[in-house]
C-alpha positions as CSV (number, residue, x, y, z in Angstrom):
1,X,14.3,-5.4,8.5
2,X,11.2,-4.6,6.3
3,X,11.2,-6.5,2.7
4,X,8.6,-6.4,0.5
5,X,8.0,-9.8,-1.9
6,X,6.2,-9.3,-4.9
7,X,4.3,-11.9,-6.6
8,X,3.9,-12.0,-10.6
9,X,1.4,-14.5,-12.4
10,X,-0.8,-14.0,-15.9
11,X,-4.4,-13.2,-14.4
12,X,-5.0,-13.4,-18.0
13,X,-5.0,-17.2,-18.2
14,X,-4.7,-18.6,-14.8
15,X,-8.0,-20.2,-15.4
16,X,-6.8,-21.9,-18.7
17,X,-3.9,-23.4,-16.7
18,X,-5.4,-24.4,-13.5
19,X,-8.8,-25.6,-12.7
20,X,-11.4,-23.6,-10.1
21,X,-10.5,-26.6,-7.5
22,X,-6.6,-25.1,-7.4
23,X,-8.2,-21.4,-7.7
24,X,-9.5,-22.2,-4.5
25,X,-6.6,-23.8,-3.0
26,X,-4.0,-21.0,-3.7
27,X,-7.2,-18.6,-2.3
28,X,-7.2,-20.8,0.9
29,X,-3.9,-21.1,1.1
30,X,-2.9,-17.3,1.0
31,X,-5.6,-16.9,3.9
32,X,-4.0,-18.6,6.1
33,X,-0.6,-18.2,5.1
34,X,-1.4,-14.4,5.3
35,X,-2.9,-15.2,9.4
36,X,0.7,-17.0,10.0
37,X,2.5,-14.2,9.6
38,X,0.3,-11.9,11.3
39,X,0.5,-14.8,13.9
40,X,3.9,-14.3,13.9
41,X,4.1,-10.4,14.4
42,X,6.2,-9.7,11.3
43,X,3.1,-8.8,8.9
44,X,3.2,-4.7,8.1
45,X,0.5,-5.1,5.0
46,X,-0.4,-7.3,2.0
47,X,-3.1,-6.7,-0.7
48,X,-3.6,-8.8,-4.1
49,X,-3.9,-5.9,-7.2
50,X,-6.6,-5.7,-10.2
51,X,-6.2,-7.3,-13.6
52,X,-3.4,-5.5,-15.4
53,X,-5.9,-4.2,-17.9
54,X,-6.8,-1.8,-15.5
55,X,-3.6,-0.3,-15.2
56,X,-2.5,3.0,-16.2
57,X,1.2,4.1,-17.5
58,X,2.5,7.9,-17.1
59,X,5.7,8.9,-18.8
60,X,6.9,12.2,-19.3
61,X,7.4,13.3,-23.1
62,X,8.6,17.0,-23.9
63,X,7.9,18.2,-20.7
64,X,3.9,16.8,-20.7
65,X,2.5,13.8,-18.7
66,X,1.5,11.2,-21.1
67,X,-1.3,8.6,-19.8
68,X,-1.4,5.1,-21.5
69,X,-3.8,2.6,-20.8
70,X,-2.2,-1.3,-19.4
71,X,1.0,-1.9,-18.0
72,X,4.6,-0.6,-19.6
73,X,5.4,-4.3,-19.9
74,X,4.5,-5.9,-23.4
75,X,4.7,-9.4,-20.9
76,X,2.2,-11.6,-19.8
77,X,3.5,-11.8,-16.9
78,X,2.8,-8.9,-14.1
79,X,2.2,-8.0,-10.1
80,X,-0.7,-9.7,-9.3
81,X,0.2,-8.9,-5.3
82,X,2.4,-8.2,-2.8
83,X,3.4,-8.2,1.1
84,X,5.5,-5.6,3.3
85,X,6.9,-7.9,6.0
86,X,9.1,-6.4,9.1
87,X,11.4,-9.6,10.1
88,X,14.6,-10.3,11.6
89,X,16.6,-10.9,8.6
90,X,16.8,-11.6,5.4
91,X,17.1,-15.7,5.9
92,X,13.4,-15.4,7.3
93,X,12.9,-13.3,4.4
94,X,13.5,-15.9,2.3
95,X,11.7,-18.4,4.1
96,X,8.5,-16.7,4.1
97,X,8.8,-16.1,0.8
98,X,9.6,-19.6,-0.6
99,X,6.2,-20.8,0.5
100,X,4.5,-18.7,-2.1
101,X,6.5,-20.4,-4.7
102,X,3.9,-23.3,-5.7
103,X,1.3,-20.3,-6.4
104,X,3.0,-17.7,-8.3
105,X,5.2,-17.8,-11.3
106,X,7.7,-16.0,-10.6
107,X,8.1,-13.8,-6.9
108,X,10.6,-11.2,-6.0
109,X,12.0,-9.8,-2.6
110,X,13.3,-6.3,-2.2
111,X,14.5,-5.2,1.1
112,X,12.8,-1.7,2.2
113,X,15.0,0.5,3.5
114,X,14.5,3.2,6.6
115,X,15.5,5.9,4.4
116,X,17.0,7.4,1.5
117,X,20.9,6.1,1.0
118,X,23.5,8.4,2.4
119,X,25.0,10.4,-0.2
């Protein structure tokens, strides 16, 4: 079973709130959490994501792509990363995913389905 957890933080002031010492922790820590899973065979892909600022919104309006600068979401909060993992259940799911807990705000885990549902 593949789920994908999704990590949420405010790049935005993660310096204010932590100091460099526990920047570098949660770096270190994501290595080698990142080689335990690969260890383990269940890693598919990972990859940490630019400062929302960056972001771009489309939205279709009468019929023409309209391009916004930033994210759709007016919150502080946003994706700051995220990992595919192919494990045996959802229980492991969940395990892997609670060890990211002291470094992100908020995660989220969405299984990833082979396909399209059945209709």
């Amino acid at each position: 079973m593949k789920y994908m957890l999704m990590m949420f933080g405010d790049s935005s002031t993660m310096m204010e709130d932590h100091d460099t010492q526990w920047v570098r922790d949660m770096i270190q820590f994501m290595e080698s959490f990142n080689q335990e899973v690969n260890a383990s065979g269940e890693w598919v892909f990972a990859e940490g994501l630019a400062d929302p600022t960056t972001a771009k919104t489309l939205s279709l309006s009468g019929g023409q792509v309209v391009v916004t600068d930033g994210p759709f979401a007016e919150a502080k909060e946003s994706l700051a990363g995220f990992w595919i993992w192919d494990v045996k259940d959802e229980a492991r799911a969940i395990e892997l995913a609670s060890k990211i807990l002291p470094w992100a705000q908020r995660v989220e885990l969405r299984e990833v389905p082979a396909g399209p549902p059945e209709v």
